[in-house]
C-alpha positions in Angstrom: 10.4 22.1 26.4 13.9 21.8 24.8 16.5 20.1 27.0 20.3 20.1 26.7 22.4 16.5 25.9 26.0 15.3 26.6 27.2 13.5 24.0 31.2 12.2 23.5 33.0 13.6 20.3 32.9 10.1 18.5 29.2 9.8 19.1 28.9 13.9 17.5 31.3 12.2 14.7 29.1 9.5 13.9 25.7 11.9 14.1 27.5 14.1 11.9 28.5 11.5 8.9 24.6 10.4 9.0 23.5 13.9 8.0 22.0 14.9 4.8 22.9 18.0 4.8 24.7 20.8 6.7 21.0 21.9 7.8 20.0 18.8 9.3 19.8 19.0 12.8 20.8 16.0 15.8 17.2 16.0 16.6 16.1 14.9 12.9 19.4 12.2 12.8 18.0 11.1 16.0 14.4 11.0 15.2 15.1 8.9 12.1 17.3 6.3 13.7 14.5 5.9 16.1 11.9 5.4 13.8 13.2 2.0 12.7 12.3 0.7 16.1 9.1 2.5 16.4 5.3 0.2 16.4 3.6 -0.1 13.5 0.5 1.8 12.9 -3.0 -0.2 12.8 -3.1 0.7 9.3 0.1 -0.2 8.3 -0.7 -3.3 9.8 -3.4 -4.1 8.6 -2.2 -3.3 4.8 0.3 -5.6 5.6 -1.8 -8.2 6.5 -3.7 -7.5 2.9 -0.5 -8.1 1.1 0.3 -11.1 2.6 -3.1 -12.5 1.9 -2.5 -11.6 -1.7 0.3 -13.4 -1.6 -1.0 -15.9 -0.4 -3.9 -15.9 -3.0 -1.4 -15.6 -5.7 -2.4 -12.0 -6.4 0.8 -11.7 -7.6 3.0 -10.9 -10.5 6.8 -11.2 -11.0 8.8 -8.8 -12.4 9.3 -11.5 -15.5 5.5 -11.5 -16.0 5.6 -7.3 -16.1 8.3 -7.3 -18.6 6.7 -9.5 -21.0 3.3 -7.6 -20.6 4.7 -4.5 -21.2 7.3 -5.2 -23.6 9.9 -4.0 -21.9 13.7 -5.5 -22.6 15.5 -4.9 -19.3 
């Protein structure tokens, strides 16, 4: 069920400047501010977790070591 918001004009000014484009609605600007400060999932978690533990390993390569493989002269 949809519902109906007040908002001030400088708040509608600043959800209007975050847009990326004239289609997007409030509700999408609104979702993706919010989905910075949403939980993890498990899995995202938990491939975190992996990462770290390569890391930690020294599963690794720096962007040097990629260059120099690949021959590239960035």
């Amino acid at each position: 069920m949809a519902t109906t918001i007040q908002i001030s004009k400088e708040l509608q000014q600043e959800l209007v400047k975050r847009k990326l484009s004239e289609r997007e609605t409030y509700e999408e600007i609104i979702w993706d501010l919010l989905e910075d400060t949403m939980e993890l999932s498990k899995a995202t978690k938990k491939d975190i977790e992996e990462s770290r533990q390569q890391i930690r390993e020294g599963k690794v390569h720096s962007w040097e070591e990629i260059k120099n493989e690949l021959r590239l002269n960035v």
